[in-house]
N, C-alpha and C positions, 0 to 999 in steps of 0.2 A: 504494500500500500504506500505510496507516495505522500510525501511530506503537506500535499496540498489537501489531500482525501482526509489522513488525521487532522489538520488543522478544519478540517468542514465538519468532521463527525464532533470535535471536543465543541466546535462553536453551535451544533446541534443539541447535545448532553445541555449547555450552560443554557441554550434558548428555551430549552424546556425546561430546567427547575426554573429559573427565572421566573418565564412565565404563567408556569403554573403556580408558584409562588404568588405573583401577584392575581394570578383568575381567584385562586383560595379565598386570600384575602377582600376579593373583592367580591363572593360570593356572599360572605358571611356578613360585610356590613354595610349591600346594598340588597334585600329583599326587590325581588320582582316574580315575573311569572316563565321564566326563565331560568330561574336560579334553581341549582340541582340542590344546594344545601338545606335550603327550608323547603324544598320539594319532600325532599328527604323525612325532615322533621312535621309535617303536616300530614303525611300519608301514614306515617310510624304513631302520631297522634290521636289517628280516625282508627286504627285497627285496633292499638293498646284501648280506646272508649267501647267500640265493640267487646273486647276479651273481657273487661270491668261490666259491662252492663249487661250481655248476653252470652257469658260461656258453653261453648261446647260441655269442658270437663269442670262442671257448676266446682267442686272439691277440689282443683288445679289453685292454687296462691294466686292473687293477682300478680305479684312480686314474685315470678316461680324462681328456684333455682336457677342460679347462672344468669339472672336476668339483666343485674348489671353487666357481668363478663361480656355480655351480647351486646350491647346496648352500643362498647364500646369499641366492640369488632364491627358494629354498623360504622361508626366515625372512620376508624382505622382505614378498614379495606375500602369504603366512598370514596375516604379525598385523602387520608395521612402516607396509606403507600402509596397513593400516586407522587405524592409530594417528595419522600424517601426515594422511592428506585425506581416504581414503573415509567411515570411518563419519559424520564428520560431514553430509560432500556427500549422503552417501546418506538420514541422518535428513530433512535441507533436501528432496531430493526426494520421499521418502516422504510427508512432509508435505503437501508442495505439492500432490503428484498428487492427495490423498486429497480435501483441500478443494477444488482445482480440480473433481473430479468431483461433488462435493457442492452445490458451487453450481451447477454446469450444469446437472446434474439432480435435485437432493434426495438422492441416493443415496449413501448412509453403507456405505463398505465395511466400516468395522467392526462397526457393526449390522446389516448386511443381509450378512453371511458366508455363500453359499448354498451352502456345504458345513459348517456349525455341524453338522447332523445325520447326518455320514455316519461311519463307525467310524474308527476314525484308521489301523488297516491297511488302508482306502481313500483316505482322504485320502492316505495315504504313497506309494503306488501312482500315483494322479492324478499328486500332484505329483513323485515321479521321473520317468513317463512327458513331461508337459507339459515337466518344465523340461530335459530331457534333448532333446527336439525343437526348441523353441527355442535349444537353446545349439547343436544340429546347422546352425541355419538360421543361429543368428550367425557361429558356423565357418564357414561358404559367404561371409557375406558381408566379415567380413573378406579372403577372399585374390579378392574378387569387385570391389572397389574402392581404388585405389592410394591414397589418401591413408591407409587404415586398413593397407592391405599392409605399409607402413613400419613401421611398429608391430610389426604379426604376425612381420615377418622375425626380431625378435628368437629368439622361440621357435625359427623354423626356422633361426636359426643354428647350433644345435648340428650337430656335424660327428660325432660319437660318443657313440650313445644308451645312455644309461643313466636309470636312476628318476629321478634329482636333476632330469633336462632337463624330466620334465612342469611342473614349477612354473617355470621362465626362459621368462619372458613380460614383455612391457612392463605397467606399470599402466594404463596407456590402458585394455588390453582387459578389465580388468574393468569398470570405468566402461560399456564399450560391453554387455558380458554381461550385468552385472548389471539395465542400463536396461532394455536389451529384455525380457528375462525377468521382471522387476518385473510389467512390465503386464499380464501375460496370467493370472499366477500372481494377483495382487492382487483380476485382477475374476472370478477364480475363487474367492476366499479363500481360495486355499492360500498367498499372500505372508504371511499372520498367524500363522505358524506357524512355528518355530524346526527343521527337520529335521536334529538331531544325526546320527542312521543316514546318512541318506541322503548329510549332507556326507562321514562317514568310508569310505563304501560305496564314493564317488565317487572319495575320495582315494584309497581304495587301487585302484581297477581303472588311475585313470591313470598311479598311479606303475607296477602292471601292464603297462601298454602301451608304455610309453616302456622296460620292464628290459633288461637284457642276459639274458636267457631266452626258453626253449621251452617250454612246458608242452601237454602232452596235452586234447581235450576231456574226456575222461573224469575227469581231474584237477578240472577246471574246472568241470564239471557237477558231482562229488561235494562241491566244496568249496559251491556254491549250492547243491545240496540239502541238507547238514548246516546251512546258514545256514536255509533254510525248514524242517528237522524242528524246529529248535530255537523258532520262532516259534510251531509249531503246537502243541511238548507244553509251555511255558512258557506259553502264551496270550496272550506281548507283541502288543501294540498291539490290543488287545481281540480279537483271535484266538480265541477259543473253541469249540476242536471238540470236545475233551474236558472230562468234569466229572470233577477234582480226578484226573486220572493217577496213577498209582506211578512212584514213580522209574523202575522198569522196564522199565514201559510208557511213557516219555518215551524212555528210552535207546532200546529199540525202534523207538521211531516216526522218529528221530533217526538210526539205520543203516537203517533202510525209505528213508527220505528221500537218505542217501546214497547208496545201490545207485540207485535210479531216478535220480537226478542223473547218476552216472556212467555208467549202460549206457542211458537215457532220454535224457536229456537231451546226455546228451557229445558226439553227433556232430552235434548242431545248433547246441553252444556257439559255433564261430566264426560263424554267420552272425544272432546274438542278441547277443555282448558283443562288443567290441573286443579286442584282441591285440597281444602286440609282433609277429607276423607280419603283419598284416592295417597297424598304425600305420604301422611304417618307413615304407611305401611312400608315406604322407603325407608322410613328411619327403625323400623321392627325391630327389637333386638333378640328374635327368634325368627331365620329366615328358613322359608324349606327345603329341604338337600336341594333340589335339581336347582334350585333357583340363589344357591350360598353368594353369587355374586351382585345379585341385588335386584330388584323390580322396581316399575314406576319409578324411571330416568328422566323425565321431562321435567321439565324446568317450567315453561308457560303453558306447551299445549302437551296436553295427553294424548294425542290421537297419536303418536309416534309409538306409543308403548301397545294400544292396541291394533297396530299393525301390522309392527314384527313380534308380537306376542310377549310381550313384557308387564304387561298391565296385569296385576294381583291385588285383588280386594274379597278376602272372602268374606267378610264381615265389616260391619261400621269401623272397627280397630279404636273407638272412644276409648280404649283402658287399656290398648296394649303397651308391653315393655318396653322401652324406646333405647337406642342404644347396640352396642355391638359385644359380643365375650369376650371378656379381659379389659372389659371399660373401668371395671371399679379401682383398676391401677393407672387409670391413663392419668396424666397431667390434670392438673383441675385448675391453672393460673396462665395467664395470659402469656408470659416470659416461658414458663415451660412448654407451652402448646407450641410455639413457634419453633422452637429447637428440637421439638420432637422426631418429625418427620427425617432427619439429616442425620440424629444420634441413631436412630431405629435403621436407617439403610448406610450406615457407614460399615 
């Protein structure tokens, strides 16, 4: 590598703490609707009022175990590792990968973007579907190979599910999610693209799956329908079904939207999105032989698990053992959980 290449990649590494330095900071003491950090804390707000007001498991603490340790692996893994190591790591491979493919074959993913011309409520679509299948195939492969398993355990240590447990994950598994997924999304050109929705979309169905709650399809279906009437009478994401609507005819299309979600759509919601019914059983800490390496891999949508047959519910699972054998020795502190993974595969 030439003396020009390392001085571009060190002036990459500094543009990104830098920067992300200052986006942090300038998350946390400008509120708007935009900002991932009170995105963050409004949506963890509305779930934790749910768990308090209508529990699943009514006898679960509000406070359950480990609920600060979580609380603080939501802050951690959101914005502190990025600040620490990823965004830089990630500028460095972004980079890398782009000019590596450039010189192999001439081909400039950023000039040759072969979804430049598609509406961006396509490109949005593309890429939750894409990047929602690959994170289903990373999920398999984390609990499919022991050296990444150590890692994973993190996550499945939680012993009592509540919303704070979807974010208590080692940082390893970003690094692994984010690599995989980079490549397929990049030489699609949906990687050049910043999907705010899609990130908060994601955020709240997980912190969803991991709650101490029941909800209804029909609840589930309504609340995705009113999300879709409001795309189609507003014309976000160049949506254009209507020319210049009435208020009233938005509101309309927007309780249209919610009736078919909920009497439409509702009795298919569990076998399309994820679930705290459908998730538990991911976190079982009694899994059945054929199946020791884990069920119910989806992250947002479920239908990947009943496709290629992964999907295990034989019961509601409200009271099963959460957890994996040999959990009652694992780490129980945030400094150890980190170290774990690297002291277990050295």
């Amino acid at each position: 590598m030439s003396y020009i290449s390392v001085v571009k990649y060190l002036e990459i590494i500094w543009n990104a703490y830098s920067g992300y330095a200052n986006y942090l900071w300038h998350e946390i003491t400008h509120p708007g609707i935009h900002n991932y950090f009170y995105w963050l804390i409004l949506i963890s707000l509305f779930f934790f009022a749910l768990e308090v007001t209508k529990p699943w498991r009514e006898d679960q603490a509000r406070f359950r175990k480990d609920f600060c340790l979580d609380v603080f692996y939501m802050f951690f893994n959101f914005f502190l590792f990025s600040l620490i190591i990823y965004n830089a790591a990630s500028d460095v491979f972004v980079n890398l990968f782009n000019d590596a493919i450039k010189a192999i074959s001439d081909f400039d993913l950023q000039a040759s973007n072969p979804m430049r011309n598609f509406p961006m409520w396509g490109i949005l679509l593309i890429g939750f579907f894409v990047r929602d299948f690959v994170q289903w195939v990373t999920h398999r492969i984390l609990h499919r190979f022991d050296f990444l398993w150590e890692f994973h355990k993190v996550h499945h240590s939680v012993e009592e599910m509540g919303f704070a447990a979807h974010l208590r994950y080692h940082w390893m598994e970003t690094i692994v999610y984010r690599t995989l997924e980079y490549i397929p999304l990049a030489l699609l050109g949906i990687g050049l693209y910043d999907f705010f929705i899609i990130h908060i979309f994601t955020l709240a169905v997980g912190h969803y799956n991991h709650s101490n709650i029941s909800v209804s399809g029909k609840v589930t279906g309504g609340i995705l329908g009113a999300a879709i009437g409001i795309l189609i009478s507003f014309s976000f994401f160049d949506i254009h079904v209507f020319q210049d609507p009435s208020l009233l005819y938005k509101l309309a299309v927007i309780f249209l939207s919610i009736l078919l979600g909920a009497f439409v759509l509702g009795r298919f919601m569990k076998y399309i999105f994820n679930s705290p019914e459908m998730h538990i059983w991911h976190h079982a800490y009694n899994l059945p032989e054929e199946r020791r390496y884990g069920i119910n891999f989806g992250l947002t949508l479920a239908m990947w698990d009943y496709i290629f047959g992964t999907a295990h519910i034989p019961h509601d699972g409200k009271d099963i053992r959460l957890g994996f054998p040999g959990i009652d020795k694992f780490p129980q502190t945030f400094k150890e959980q980190v170290v774990h993974g690297w002291k277990k595969t050295q």
